[in-house]
N, C-alpha and C positions, 0 to 999 in steps of 0.2 A: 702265589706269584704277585702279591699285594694288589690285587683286586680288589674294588670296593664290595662287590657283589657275588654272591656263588652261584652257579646258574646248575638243579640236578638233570637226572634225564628224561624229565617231564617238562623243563623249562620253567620250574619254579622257584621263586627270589628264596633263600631262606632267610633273609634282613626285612621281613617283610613288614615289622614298624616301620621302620624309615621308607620303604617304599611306599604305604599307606603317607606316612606325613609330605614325600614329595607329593602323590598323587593330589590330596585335599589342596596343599597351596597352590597347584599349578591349577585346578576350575576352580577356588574360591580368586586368583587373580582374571580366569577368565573371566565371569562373571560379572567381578569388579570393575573391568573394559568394556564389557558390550553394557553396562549401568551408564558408565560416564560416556558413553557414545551416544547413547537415547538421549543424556538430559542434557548433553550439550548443543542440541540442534530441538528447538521448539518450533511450534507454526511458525515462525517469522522469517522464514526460507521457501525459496521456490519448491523445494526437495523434502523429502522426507526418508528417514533411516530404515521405516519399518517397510519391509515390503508386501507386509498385507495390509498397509492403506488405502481406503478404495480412492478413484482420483475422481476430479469433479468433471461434470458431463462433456463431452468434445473434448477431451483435456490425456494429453500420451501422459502414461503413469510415469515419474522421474523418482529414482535410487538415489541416495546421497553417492553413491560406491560411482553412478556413472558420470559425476557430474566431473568432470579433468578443469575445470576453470568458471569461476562469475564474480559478477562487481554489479554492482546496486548504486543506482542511481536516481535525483528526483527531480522531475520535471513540472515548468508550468506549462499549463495549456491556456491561454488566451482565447476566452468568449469571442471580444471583438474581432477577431480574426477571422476571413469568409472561411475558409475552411471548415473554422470551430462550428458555423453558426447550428449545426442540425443538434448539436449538443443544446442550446435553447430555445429552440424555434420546432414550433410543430405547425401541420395542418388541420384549418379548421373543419369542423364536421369529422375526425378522428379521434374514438374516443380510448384506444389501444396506444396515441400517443401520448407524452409529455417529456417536459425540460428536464435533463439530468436532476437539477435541484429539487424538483416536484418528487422524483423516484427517490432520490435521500432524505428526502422531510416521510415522505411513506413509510421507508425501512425504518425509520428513527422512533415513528411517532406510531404509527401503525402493525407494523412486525415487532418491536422492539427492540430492534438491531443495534449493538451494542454500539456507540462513540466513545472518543478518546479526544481528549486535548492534544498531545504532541505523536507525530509520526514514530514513536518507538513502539506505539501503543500499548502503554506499561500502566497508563491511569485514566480508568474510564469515566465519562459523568453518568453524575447519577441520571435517571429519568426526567424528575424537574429539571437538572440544568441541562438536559439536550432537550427537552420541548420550547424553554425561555431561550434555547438559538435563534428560535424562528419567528420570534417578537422581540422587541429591544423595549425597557423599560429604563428610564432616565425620570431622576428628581430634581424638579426645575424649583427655584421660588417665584412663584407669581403671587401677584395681588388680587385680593382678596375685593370680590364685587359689590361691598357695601362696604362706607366708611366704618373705621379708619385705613381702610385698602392696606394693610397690614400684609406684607408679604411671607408667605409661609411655605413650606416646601411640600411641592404637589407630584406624583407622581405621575408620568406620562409615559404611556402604553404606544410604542408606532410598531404596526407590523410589519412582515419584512419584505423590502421590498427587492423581487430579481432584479433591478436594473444596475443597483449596487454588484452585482456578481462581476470580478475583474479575472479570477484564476480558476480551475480548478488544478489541485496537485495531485499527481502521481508520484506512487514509490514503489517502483520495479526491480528486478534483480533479470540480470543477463547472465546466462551460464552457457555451456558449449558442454553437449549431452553425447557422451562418445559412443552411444549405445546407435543411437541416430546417426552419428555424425552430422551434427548440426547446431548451429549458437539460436537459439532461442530468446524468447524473452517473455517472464509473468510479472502481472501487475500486485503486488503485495497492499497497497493501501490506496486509499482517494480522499481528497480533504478538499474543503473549499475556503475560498479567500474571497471578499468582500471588501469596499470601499465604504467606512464607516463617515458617516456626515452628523454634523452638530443640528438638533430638531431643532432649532431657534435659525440660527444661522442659515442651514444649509451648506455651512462650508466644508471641506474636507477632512477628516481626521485621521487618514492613513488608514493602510490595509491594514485587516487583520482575519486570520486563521480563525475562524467557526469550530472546528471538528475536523479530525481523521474517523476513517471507517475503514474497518477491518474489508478486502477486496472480496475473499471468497465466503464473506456472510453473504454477500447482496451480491453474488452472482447469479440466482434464480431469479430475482426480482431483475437485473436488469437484460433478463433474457425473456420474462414475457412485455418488458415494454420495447417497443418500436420506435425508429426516431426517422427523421426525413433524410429519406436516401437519394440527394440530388441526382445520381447516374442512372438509377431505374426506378420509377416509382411503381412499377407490377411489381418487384423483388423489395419485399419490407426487409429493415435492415435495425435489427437489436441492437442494443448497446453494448451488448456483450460482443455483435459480430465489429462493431464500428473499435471497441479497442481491441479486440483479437488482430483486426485486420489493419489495425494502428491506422486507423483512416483522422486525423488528425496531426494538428501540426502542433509543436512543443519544442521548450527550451529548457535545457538540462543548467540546472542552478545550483547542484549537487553533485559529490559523486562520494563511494566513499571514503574515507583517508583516516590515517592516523591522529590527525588533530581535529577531528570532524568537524569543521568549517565549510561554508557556505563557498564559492564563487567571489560574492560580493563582497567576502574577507579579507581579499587579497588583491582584489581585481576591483577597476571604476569602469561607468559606461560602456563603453562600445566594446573593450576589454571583456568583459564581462559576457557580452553575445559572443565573442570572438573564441574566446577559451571554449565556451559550450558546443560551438561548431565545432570544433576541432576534435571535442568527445565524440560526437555523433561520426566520424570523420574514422576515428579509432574503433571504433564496434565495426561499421561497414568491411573496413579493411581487417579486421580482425580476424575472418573464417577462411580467407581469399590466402593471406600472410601463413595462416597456418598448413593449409595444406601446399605450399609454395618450400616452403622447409623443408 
């Protein structure tokens, strides 16, 4: 009856090369799909594909499968800001405290916790150049203290000083977990920004970016340090619980996009605060909007 197939009365193929060659292509193409599913999603997502990943401590385990939406975004947080201040300010006679920067100079230099130059974290420094972050070495030419005062190029060693600290950055991803029913949010990286000054001068020489660190290296280290919990000081309060609990204030300078530009690409001044508000503005309403549909 030109069937491709003859089927006897035991229900056995008798074409059964060709059924053997479909069988082999149809799991060498599965295969070939669950391969490009793994190595298209690396650490560098809130999620993970596999789901016998263990998840990290206080932390609901997240499926790539359950994630229906997220967008990644990067935030400054502002030292000077009262809010920010328990982020550099400890109390004296606590010796379970210290400054965030204190707990990244430990992981860095002490644990060996890996740094990165730019937030994609694709190029790590070596060891020497993440210890020489935390001193600055400039070659000045001074003169030389016995005639002919001969000016020659001297090397000068200033250590670093916190007062220069103006940001810390965040690089977070917001997703909405349908497993939960709930929009979330993990912090993927933390980097700090400094206010670099001329050792002669003292004048200003613009920010600049130190280091990113990977978040969930140095999520043990920032959960046995403590930092000042202005609302109850009997309740010590981690650093891990102070961004858990997003006790901080921040401005979104990022998001991501097709052209991967900045905010201040596109946008001047007040512009610039304005558009970030209106992010922060769009997540709120985002979980509210959805179930409203």
């Amino acid at each position: 009856m030109g069937q491709a197939y003859q089927v006897d009365s035991v229900f056995r193929f008798k074409n059964k090369p060709t059924i053997m060659r479909l069988l082999f292509g149809f799991v060498l193409f599965a295969a070939l799909g669950l391969k490009a599913q793994q190595l298209s999603y690396t650490g560098d997502h809130a999620w993970s594909s596999d789901s016998a990943v263990s998840r990290p401590e206080g932390r609901q385990h997240l499926r790539q499968a359950d994630v229906m939406w997220a967008g990644r975004f990067w935030r400054f947080i502002d030292v000077r800001q009262k809010i920010n201040l328990p982020l550099s300010t400890t109390l004296q006679g606590n010796s379970n405290q210290a400054p965030l920067w204190k707990v990244l100079q430990t992981a860095i230099q002490n644990h060996h916790i890996p740094a990165y130059r730019d937030d994609a974290l694709s190029e790590q420094l070596s060891q020497r150049e993440a210890n020489l972050v935390w001193e600055r070495v400039d070659t000045l030419l001074l003169a030389s203290a016995e005639p002919p005062y001969a000016e020659t190029p001297t090397p000068i060693v200033s250590p670093f000083d916190p007062s220069g600290i103006r940001f810390f950055q965040i690089k977070e991803e917001w997703f909405f977990d349908r497993h939960r029913s709930q929009l979330d949010v993990r912090i993927l990286a933390l980097g700090l920004v400094v206010n670099q000054t001329d050792p002669r001068s003292g004048e200003s020489q613009g920010l600049a970016n130190l280091f990113w660190i990977r978040y969930s290296d140095i999520e043990p280290l920032l959960n046995s340090y403590t930092c000042y919990n202005p609302g109850n000081l009997a309740i010590p309060m981690s650093y891990q619980d102070l961004f858990r609990n997003r006790y901080f204030h921040s401005m979104i300078y990022k998001r991501d996009n097709v052209f991967d530009r900045e905010l201040a690409d596109y946008a001047q001044g007040l512009d610039i605060l304005l558009e970030g508000e209106e992010m922060k503005k769009e997540l709120r309403n985002f979980e509210e909007d959805l179930w409203e549909r």
